[in-house]
VOGU-3710 file (C-alpha; in Angstrom, 3 decimals, decimal comma):
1> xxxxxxxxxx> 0,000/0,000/0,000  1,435/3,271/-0,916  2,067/5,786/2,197  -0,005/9,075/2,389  2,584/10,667/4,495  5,352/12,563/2,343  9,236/12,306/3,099  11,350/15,381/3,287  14,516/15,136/1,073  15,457/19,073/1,666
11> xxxxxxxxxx> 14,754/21,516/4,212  15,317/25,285/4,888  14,547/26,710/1,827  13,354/30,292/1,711  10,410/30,448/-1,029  10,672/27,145/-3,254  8,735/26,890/-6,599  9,037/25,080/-9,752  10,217/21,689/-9,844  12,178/19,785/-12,878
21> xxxxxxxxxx> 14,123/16,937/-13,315  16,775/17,360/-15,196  19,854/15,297/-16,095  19,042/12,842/-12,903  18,154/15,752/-9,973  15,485/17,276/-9,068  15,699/21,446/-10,118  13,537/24,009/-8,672  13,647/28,008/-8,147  13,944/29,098/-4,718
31> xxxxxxxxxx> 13,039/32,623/-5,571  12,758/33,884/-1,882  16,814/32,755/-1,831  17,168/34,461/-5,524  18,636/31,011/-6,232  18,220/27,858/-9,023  18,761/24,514/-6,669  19,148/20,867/-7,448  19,113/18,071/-5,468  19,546/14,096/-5,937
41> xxxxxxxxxx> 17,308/11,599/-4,570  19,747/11,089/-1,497  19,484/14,722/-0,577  22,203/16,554/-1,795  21,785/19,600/-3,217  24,171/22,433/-4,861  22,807/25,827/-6,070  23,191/26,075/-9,946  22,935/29,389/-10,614  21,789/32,967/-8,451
51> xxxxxxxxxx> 20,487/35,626/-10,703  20,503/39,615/-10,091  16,686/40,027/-10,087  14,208/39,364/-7,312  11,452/36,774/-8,245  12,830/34,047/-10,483  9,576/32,230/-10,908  9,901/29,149/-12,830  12,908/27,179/-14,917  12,557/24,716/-17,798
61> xxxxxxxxxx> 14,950/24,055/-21,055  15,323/24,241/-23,981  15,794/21,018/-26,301  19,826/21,833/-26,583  20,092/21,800/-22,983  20,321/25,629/-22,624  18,194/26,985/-19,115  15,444/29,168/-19,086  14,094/31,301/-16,023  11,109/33,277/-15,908
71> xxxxxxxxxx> 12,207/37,109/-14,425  8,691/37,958/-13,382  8,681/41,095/-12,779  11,417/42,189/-15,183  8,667/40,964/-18,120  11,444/38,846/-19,538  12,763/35,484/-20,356  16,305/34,706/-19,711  18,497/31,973/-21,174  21,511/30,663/-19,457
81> xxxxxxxxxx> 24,333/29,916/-22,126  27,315/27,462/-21,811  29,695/29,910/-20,045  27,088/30,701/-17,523  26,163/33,833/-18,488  22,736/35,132/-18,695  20,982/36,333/-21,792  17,806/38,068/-22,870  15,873/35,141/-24,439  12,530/37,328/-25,136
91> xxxxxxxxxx> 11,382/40,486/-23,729  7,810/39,692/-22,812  7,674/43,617/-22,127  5,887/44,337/-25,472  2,950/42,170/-24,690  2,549/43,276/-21,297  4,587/44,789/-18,615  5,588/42,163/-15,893  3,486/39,579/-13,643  5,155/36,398/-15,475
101> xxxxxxxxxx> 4,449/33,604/-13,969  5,155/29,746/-15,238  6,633/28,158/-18,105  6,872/25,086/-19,734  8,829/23,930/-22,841  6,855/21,449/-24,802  8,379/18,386/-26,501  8,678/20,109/-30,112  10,519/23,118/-28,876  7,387/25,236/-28,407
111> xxxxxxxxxx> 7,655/27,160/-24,842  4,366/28,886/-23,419  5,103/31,154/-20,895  1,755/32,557/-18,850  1,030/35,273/-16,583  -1,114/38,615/-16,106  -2,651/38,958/-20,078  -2,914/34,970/-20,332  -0,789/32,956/-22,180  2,303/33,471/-24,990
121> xxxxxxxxxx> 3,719/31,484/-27,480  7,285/31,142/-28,207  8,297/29,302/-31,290  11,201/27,975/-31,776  11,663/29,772/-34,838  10,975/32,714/-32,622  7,574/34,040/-33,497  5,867/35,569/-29,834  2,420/35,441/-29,919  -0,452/36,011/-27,046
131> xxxxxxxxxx> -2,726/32,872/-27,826  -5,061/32,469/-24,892  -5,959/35,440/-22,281  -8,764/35,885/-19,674  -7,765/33,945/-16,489  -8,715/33,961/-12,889  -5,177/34,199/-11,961  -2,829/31,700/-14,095  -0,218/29,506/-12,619  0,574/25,861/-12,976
141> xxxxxxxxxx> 0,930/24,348/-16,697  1,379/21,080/-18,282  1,431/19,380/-21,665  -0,050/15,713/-22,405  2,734/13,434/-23,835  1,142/13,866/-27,506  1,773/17,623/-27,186  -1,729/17,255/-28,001  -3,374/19,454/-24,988  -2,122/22,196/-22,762
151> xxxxxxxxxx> -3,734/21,796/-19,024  -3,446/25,431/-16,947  -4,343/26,083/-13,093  -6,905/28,527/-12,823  -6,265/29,531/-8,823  -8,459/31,760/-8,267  -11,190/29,823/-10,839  -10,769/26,756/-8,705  -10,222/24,836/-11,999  -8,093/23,309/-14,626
161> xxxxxxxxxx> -8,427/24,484/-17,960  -7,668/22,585/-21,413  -7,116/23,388/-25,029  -6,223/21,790/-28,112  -2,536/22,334/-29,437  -2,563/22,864/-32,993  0,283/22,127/-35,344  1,505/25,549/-35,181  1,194/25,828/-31,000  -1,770/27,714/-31,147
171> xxxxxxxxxx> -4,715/26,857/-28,814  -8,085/26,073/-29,303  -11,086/24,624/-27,822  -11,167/26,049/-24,431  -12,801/23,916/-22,042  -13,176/23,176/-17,848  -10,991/20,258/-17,542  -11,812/19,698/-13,759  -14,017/21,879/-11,465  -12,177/21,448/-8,012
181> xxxxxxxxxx> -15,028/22,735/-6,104  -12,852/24,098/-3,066  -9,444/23,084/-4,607  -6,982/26,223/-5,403  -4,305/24,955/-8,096  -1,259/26,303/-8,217  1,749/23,779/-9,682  0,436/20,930/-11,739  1,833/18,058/-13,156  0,445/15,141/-15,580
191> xxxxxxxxxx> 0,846/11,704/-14,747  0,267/8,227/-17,422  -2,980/7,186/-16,407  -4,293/10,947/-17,323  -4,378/11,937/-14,499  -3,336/15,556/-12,955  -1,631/16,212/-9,713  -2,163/20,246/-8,228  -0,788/21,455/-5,409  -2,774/23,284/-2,790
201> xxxxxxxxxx> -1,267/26,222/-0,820  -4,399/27,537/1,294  -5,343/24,112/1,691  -1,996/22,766/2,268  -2,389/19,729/0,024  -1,215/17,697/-2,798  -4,371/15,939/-5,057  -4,654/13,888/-8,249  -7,788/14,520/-10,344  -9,537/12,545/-12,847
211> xxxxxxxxxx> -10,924/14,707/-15,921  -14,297/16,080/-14,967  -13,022/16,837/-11,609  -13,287/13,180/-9,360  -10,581/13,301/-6,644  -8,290/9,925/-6,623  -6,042/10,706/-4,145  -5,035/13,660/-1,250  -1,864/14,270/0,199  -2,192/16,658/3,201
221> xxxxxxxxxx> 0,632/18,870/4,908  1,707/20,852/7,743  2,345/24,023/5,436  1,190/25,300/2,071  2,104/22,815/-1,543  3,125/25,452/-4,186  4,302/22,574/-6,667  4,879/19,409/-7,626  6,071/17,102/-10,492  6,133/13,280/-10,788
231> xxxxxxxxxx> 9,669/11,871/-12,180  12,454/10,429/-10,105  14,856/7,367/-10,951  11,341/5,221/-11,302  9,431/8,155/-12,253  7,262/7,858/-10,382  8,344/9,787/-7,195  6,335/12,914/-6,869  8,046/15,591/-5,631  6,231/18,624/-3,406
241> xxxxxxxxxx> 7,332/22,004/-2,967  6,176/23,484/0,528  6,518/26,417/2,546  4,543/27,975/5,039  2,594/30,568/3,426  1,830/34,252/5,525  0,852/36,695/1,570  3,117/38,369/-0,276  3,207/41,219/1,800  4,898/39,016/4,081
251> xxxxxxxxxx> 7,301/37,649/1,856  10,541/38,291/3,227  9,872/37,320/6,837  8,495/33,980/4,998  11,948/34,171/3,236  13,952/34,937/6,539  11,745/31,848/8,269  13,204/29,437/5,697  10,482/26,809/6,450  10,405/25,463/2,625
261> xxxxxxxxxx> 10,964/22,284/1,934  10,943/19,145/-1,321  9,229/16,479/-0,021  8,641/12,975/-1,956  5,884/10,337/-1,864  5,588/7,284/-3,999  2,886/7,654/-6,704  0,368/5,079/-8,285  1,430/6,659/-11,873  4,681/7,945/-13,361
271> xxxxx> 4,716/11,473/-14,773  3,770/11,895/-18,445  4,289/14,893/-20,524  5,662/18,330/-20,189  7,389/19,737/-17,522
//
């Protein structure tokens, strides 16, 4: 029987958020710290990278390896090339000012980044398009293993969203995915039964979702989930990010608490999809 009671494989992090595995560790931003971590499954973790800007919100690559972090309020997109240095990748600045929020890199190069106005396209031939707008605050995102349908937390809409990928990345056929009647999404992740995993930060829970909206399974904490994702050696470990949560305007005495933390539970499903 597979435990309901999550592990912690890192402690005293100051505002953790966006989880990837990459080349064998687990990556996330600890954006309170100003700091890109990863850790290995035994614990061990070594900061990758600290950037000059305040909220680093989210990571994910490229498909030749190359990093890119979401400067939120900056309104741009940075890249990370081989000597370490950071570049402008695309100055979101032009579709709207700031508020940036997550991003994930789907598996034909396409990289939707979302935020205040909704949603943008990045080619990787480079066009920037806005190609969905309207949400009740945006956040988590993930992308079926087909590349076939983009899923996107709605927090304050207490719902996942869907729509239909075209060829070109564009998206189509908007549709409610899963009401979560009291559930607030913020990080989601996709796993190979269909299913979705959100994190809960009011709540201060973990839960995978059928389409349509029937809960399968809760993971409950002491302190607010901001994200998760479901990959590991087996791939199916799903990792948590959790901190306690006090609002944004008390973010740097959450920051100075340094009660985040990765925590890992054994999953019925390995991930699937994008990120």
């Amino acid at each position: 029987m597979l435990s309901t009671v999550p592990d912690v494989l890192l402690s005293g992090l100051a505002m953790g958020e966006s989880p990837r595995w990459h080349e064998g560790r687990l990556w996330f931003s600890d954006w309170g710290a100003q700091e890109i971590i990863a850790v290995d499954p035994a614990g061990n973790s070594e900061v990758m990278l600290r950037v000059p800007f305040a909220l680093p919100f989210c990571i994910d690559w490229l498909p030749d390896g190359r990093l890119l972090v979401v400067s939120g309020r900056e309104g741009l997109l940075l890249r990370q090339e081989p000597d370490g240095k950071l570049v402008t990748h695309v100055d979101l600045r032009g579709i709207a000012a700031g508020g940036w929020n997550e991003i994930v890199v789907d598996g034909r190069g396409n990289t939707y980044v979302n935020g205040g106005p909704g949603i943008v396209l990045l080619t990787p031939e480079g066009r920037l398009s806005l190609v969905a707008r309207d949400f009740a605050f945006p956040n988590g995102m993930a992308i079926t293993p087909d590349n076939s349908t983009l899923i996107i937390a709605e927090s304050h809409g207490k719902r996942l969203t869907a729509f239909d990928i075209a060829a070109d990345g564009s998206l189509s056929n908007r549709r409610i995915w899963a009401d979560l009647v009291d559930g607030v999404p913020d990080g989601i992740c996709i796993d190979a039964d269909d299913a979705v995993w959100y994190a809960d930060v009011p709540n201060k829970r973990c839960v995978r979702v059928r389409e349509g909206g029937e809960v399968l399974q809760t993971i409950n904490h002491d302190r607010g989930c901001f994200a998760c994702i479901l990959r590991g050696p087996d791939g199916a470990t799903l990792f948590i990010i959790a901190t306690e949560w006090r609002g944004m305007e008390k973010m740097a005495e959450i920051a100075q608490a340094r009660t985040g933390q990765v925590l890992t539970i054994e999953a019925p499903a390995p991930g699937a999809g994008w990120p």
